[in-house]
N, CA, C and O atoms as CSV, one atom per row, in Angstrom:
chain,resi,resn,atom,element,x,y,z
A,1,UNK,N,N,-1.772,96.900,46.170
A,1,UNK,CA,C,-2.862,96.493,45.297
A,1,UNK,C,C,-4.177,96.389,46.037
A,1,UNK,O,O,-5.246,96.822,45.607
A,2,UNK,N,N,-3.933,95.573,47.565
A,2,UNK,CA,C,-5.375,95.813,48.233
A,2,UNK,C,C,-5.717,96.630,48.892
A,2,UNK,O,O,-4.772,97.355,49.205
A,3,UNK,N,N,-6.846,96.992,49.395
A,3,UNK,CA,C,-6.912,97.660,50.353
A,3,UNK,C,C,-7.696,96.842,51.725
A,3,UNK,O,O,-8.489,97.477,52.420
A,4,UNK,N,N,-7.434,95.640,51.966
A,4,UNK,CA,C,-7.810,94.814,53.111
A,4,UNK,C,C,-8.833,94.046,52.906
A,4,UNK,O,O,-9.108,93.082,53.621
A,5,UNK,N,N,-9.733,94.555,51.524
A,5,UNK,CA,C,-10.670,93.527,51.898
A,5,UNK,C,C,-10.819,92.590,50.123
A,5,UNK,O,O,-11.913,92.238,49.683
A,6,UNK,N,N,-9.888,92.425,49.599
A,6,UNK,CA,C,-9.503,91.766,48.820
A,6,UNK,C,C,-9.645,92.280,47.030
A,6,UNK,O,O,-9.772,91.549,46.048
A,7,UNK,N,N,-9.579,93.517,47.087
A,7,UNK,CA,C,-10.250,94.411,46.231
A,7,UNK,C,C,-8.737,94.680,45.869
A,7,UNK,O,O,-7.740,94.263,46.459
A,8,UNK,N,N,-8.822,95.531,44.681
A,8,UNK,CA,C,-7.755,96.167,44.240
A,8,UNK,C,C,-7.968,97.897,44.746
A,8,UNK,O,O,-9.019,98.480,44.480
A,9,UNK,N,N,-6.949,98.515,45.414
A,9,UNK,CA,C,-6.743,99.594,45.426
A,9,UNK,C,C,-8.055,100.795,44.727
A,9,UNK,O,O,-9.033,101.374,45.198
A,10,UNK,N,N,-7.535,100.738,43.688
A,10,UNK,CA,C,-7.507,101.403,41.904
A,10,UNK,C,C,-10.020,101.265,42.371
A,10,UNK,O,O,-10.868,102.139,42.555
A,11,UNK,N,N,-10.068,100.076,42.347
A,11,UNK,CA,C,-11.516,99.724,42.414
A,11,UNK,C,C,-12.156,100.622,43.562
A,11,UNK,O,O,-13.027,101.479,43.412
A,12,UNK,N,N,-11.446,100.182,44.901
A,12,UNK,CA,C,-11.837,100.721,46.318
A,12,UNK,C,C,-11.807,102.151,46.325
A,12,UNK,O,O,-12.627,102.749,47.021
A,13,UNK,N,N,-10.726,102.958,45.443
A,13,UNK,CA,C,-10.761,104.342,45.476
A,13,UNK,C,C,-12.287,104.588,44.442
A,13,UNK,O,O,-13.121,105.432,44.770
A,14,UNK,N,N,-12.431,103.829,43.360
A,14,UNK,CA,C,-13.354,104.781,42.331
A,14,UNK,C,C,-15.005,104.084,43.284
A,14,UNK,O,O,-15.998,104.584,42.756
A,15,UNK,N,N,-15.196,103.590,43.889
A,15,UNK,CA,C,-16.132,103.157,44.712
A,15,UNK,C,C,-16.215,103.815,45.561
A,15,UNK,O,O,-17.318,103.799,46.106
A,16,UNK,N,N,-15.261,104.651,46.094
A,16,UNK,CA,C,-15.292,105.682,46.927
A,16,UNK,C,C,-15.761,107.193,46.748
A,16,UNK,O,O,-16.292,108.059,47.444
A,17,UNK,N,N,-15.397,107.087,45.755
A,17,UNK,CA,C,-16.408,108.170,44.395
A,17,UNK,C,C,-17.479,108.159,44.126
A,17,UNK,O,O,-18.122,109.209,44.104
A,18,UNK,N,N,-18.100,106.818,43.796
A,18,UNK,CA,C,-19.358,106.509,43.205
A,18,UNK,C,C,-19.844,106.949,44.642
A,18,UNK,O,O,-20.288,108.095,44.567
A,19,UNK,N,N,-19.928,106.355,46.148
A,19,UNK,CA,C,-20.251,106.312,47.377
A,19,UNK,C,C,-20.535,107.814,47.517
A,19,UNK,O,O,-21.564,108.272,48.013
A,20,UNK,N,N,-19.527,108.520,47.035
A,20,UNK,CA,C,-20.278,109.710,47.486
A,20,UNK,C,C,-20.353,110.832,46.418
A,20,UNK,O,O,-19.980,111.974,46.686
A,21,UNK,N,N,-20.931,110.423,44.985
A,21,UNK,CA,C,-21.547,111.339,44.066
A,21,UNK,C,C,-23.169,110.327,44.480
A,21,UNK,O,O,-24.227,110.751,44.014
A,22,UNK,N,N,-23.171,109.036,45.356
A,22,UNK,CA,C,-25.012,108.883,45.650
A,22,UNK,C,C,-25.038,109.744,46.488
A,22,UNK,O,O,-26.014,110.480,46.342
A,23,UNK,N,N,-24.122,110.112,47.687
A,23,UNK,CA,C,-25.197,110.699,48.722
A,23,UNK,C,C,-24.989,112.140,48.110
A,23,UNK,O,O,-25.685,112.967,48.699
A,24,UNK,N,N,-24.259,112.644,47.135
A,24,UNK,CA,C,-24.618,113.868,46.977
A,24,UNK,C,C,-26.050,114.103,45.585
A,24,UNK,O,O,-26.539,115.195,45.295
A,25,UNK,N,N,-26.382,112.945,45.041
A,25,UNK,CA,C,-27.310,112.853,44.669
A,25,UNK,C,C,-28.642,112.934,45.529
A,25,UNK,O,O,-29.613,113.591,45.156
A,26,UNK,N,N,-28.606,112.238,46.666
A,26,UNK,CA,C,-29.842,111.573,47.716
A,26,UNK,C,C,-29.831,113.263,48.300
A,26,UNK,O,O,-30.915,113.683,48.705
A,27,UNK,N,N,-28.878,114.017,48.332
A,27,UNK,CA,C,-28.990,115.383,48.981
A,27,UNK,C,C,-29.668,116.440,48.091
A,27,UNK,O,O,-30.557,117.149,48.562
A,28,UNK,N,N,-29.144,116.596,46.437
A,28,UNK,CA,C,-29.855,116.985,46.003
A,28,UNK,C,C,-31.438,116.653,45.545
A,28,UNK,O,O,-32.282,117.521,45.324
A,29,UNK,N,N,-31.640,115.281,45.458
A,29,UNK,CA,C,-33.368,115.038,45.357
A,29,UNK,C,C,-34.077,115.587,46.862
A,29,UNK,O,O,-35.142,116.198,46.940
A,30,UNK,N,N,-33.547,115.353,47.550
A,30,UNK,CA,C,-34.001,115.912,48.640
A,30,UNK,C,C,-34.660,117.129,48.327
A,30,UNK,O,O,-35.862,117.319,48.143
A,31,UNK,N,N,-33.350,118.231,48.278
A,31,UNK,CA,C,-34.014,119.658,48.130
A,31,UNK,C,C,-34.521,119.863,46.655
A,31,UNK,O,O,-34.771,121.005,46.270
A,32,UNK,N,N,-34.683,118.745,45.794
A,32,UNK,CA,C,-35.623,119.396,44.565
A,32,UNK,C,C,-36.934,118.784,44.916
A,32,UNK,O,O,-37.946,119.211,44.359
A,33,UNK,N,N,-37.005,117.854,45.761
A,33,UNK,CA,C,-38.811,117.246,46.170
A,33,UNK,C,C,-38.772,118.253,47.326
A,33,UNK,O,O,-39.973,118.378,47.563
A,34,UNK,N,N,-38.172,118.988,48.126
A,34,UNK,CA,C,-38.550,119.971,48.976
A,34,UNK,C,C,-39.133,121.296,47.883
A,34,UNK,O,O,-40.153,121.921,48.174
A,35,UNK,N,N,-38.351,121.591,46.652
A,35,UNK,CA,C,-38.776,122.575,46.084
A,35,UNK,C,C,-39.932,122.584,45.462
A,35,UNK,O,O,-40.604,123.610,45.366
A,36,UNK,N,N,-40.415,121.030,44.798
A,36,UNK,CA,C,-41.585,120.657,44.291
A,36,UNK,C,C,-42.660,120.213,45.115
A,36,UNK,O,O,-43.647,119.641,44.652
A,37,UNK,N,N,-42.445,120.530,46.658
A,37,UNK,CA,C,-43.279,120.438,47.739
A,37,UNK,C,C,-44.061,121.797,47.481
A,37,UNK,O,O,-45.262,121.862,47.218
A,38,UNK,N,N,-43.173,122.888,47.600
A,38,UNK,CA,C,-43.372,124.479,47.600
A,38,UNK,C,C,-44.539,124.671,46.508
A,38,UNK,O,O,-45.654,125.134,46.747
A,39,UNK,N,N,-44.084,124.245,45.319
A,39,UNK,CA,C,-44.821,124.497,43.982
A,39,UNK,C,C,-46.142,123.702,44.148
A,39,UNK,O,O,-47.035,124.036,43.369
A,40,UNK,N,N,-46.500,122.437,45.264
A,40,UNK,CA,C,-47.621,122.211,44.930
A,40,UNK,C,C,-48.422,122.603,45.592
A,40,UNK,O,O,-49.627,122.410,45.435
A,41,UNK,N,N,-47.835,123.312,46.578
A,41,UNK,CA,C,-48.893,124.106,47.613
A,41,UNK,C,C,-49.231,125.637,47.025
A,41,UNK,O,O,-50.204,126.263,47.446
A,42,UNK,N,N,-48.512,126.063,46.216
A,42,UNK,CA,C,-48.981,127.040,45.250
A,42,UNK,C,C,-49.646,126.883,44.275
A,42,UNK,O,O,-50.393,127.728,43.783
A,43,UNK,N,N,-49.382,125.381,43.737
A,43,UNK,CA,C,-50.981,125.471,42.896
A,43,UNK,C,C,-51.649,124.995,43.629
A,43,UNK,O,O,-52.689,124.941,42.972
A,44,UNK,N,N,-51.905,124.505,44.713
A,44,UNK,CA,C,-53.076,124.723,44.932
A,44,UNK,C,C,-54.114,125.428,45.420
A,44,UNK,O,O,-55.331,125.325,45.265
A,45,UNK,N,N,-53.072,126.548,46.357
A,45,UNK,CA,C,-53.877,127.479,46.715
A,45,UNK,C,C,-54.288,128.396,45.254
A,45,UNK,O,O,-55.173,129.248,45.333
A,46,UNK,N,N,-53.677,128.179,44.131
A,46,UNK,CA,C,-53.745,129.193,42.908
A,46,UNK,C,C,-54.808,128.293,41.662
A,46,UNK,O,O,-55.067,128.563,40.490
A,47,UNK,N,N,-55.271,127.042,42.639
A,47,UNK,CA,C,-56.405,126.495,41.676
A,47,UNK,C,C,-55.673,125.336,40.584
A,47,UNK,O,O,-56.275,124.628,39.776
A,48,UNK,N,N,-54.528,125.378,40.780
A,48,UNK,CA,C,-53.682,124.907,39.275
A,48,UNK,C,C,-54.066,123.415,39.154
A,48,UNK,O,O,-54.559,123.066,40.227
A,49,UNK,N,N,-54.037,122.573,38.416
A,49,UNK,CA,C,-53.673,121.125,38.515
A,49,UNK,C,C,-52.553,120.838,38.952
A,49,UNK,O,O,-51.584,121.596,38.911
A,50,UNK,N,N,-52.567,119.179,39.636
A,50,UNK,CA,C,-51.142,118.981,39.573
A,50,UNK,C,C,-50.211,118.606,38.745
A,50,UNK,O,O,-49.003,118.813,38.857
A,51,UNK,N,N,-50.674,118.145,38.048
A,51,UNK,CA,C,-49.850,117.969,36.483
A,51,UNK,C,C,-50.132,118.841,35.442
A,51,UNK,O,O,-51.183,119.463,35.289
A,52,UNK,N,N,-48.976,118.863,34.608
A,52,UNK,CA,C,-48.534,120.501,33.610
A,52,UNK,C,C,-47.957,119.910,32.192
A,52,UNK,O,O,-47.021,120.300,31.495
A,53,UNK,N,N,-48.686,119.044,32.064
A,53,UNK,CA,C,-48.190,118.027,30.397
A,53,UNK,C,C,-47.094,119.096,29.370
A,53,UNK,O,O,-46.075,118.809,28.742
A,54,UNK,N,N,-47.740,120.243,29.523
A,54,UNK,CA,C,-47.118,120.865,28.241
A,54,UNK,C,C,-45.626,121.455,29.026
A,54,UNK,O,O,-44.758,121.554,28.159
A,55,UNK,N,N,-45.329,121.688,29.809
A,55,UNK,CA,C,-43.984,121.338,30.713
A,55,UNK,C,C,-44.014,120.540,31.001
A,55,UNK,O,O,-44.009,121.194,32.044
A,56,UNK,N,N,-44.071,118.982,31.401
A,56,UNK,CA,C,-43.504,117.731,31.218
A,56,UNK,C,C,-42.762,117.648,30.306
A,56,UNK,O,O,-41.562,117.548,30.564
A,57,UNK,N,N,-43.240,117.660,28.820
A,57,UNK,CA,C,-42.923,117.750,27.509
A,57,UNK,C,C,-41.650,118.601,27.000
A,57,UNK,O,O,-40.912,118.302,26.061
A,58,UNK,N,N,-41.559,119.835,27.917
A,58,UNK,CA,C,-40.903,120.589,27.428
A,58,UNK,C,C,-39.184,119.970,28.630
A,58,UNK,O,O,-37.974,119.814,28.469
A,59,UNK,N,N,-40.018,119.859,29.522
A,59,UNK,CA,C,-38.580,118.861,30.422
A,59,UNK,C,C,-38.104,118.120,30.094
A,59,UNK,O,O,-36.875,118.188,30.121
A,60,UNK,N,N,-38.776,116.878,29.550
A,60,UNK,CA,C,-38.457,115.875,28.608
A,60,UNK,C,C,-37.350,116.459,27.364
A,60,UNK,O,O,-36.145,116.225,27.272
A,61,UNK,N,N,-37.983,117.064,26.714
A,61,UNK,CA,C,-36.762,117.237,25.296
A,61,UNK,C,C,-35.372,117.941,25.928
A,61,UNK,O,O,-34.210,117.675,25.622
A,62,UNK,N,N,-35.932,119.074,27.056
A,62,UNK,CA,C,-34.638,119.571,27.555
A,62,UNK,C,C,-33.484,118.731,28.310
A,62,UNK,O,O,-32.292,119.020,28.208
A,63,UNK,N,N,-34.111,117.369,29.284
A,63,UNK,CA,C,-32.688,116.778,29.587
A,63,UNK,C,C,-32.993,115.796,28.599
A,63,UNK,O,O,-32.528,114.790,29.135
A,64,UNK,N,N,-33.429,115.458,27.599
A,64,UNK,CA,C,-32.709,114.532,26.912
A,64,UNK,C,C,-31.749,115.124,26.317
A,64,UNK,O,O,-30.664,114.550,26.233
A,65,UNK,N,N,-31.947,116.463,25.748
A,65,UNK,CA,C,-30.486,117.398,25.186
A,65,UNK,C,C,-29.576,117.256,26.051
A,65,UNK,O,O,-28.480,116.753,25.803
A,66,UNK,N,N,-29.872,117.609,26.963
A,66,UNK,CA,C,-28.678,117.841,28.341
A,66,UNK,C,C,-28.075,116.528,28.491
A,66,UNK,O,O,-26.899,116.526,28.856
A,67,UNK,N,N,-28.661,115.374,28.276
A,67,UNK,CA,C,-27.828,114.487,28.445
A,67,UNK,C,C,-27.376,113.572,27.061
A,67,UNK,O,O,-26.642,112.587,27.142
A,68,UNK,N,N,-27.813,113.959,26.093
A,68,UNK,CA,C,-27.050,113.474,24.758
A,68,UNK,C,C,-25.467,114.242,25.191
A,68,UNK,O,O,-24.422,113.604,25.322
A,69,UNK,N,N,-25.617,115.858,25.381
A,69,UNK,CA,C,-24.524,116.749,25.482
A,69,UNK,C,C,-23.506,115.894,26.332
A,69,UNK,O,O,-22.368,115.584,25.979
A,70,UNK,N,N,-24.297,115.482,27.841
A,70,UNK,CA,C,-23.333,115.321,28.693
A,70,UNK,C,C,-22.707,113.513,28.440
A,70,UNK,O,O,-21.869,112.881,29.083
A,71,UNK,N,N,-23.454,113.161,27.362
A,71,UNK,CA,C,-22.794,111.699,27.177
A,71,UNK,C,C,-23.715,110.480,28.416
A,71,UNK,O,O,-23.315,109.405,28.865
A,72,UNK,N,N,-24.729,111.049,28.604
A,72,UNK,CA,C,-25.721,110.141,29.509
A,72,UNK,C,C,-26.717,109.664,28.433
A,72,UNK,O,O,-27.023,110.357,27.463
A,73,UNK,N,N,-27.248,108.303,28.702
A,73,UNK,CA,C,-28.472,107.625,27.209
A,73,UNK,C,C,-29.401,108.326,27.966
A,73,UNK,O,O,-29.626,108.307,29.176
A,74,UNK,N,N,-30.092,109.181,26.710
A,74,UNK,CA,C,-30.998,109.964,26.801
A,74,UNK,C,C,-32.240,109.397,27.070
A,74,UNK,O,O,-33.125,110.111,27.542
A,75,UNK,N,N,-32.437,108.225,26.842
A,75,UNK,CA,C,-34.004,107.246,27.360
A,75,UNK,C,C,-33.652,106.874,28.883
A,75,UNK,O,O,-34.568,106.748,29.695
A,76,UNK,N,N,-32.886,106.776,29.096
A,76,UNK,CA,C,-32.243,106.639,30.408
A,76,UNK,C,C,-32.674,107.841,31.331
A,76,UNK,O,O,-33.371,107.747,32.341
A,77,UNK,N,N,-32.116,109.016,30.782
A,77,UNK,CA,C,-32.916,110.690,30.868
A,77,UNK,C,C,-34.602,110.639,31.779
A,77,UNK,O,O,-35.173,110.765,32.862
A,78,UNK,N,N,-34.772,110.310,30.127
A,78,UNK,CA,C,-36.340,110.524,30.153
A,78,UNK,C,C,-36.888,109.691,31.342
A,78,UNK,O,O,-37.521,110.247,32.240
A,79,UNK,N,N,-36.655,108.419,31.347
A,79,UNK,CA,C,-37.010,107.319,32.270
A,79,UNK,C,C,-36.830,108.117,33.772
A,79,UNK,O,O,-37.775,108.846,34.075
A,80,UNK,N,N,-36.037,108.060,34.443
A,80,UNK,CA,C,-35.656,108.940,35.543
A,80,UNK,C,C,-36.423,109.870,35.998
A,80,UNK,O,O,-36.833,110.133,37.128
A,81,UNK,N,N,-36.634,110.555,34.506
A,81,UNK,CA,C,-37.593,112.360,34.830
A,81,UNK,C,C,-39.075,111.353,35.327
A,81,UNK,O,O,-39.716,111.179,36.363
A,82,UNK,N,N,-39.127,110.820,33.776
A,82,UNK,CA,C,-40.548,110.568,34.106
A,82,UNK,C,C,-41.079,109.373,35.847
A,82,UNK,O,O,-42.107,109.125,36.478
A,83,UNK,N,N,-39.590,108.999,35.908
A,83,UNK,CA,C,-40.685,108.522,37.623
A,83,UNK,C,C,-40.533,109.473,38.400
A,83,UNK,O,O,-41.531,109.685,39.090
A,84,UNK,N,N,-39.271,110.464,38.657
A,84,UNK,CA,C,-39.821,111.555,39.168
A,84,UNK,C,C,-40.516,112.866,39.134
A,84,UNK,O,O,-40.285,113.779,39.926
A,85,UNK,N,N,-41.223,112.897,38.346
A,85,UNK,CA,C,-42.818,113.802,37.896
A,85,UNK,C,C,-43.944,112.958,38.283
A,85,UNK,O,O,-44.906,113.584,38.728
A,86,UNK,N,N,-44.090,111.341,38.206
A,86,UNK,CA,C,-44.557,110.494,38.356
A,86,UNK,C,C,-44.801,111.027,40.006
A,86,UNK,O,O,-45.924,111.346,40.396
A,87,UNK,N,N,-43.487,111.074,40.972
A,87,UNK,CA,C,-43.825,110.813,42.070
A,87,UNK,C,C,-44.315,112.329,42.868
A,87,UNK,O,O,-45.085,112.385,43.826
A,88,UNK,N,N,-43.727,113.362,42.273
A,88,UNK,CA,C,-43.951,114.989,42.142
A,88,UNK,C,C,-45.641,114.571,42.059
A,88,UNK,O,O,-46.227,114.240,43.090
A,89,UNK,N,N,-46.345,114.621,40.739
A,89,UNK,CA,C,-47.377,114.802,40.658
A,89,UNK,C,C,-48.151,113.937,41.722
A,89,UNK,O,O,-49.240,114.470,41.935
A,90,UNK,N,N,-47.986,112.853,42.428
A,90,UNK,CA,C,-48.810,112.286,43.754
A,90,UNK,C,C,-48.658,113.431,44.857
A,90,UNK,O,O,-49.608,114.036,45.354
A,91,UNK,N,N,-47.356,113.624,45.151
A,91,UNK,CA,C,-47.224,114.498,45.974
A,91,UNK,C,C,-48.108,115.791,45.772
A,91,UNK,O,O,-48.853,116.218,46.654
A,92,UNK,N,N,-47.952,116.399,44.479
A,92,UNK,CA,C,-49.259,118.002,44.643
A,92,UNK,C,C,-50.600,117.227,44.359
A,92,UNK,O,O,-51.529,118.032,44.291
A,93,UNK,N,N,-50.992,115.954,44.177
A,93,UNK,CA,C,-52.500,115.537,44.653
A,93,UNK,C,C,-52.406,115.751,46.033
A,93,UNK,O,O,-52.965,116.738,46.510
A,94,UNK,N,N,-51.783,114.974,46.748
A,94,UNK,CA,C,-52.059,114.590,47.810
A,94,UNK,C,C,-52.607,116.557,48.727
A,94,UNK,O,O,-53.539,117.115,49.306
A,95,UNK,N,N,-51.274,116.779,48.261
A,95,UNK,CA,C,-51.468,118.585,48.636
A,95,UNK,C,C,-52.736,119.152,48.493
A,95,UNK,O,O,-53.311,119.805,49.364
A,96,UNK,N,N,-53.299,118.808,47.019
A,96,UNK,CA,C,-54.589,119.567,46.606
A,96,UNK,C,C,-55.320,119.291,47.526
A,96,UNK,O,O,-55.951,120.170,48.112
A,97,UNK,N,N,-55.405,117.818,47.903
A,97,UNK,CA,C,-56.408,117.463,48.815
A,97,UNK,C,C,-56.836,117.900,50.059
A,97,UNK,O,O,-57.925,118.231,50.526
A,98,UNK,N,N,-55.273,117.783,50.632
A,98,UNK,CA,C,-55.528,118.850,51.771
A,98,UNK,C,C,-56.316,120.208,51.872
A,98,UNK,O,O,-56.823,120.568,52.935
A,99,UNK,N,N,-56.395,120.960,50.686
A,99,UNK,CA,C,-56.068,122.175,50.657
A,99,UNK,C,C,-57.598,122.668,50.464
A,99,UNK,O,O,-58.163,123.686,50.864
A,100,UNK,N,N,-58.268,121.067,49.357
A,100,UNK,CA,C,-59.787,120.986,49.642
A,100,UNK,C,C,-60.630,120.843,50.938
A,100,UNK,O,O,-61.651,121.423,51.308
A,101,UNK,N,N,-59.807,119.809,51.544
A,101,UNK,CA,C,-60.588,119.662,53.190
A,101,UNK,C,C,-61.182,120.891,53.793
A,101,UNK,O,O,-62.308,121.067,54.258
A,102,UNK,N,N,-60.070,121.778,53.670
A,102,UNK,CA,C,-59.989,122.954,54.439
A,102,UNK,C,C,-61.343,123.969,54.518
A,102,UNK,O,O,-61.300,125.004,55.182
């Protein structure tokens, strides 16, 4: 029933799961803020803004679908996206800026 540290078995295994669907989460944000690194140094050398409302919008309705489908609360979804676009869009300011110095 335990596994030593006063836990049940059954708990310690699905914690062992959760433990590592985060770091395979923390691995994939990684390489999608590496990919949204890429994109803001292309708009800015291409003039763009860093924010793209009418794709925000269109991201938004798409994982809230994706996650009604997959059985995730879809405000839950949205919430998530929107702090990370939130933190995306600082990141291609910060880029633009650079890109003005220059």
């Amino acid at each position: 029933m335990s596994t030593g540290d006063s836990i049940p078995a059954e708990l310690a295994d699905e914690r062992r799961t959760i433990d590592n669907i985060d770091a395979a989460l923390i691995h994939i944000l990684a390489e999608r803020f590496r990919c949204t690194q890429r994109v803001g140094h292309i708009k800015a050398r291409s003039g763009l803004p860093a924010a793209d409302p009418a794709r925000e919008a269109r991201q938004v309705q798409r994982l809230r679908r994706l996650a009604t489908e997959s059985g995730l609360d879809p405000d839950f979804a949205e919430t998530f996206l929107a702090f990370m676009v939130t933190e995306v869009i600082r990141h291609h300011e910060v880029i633009k800026s650079e890109y003005s110095e220059e």
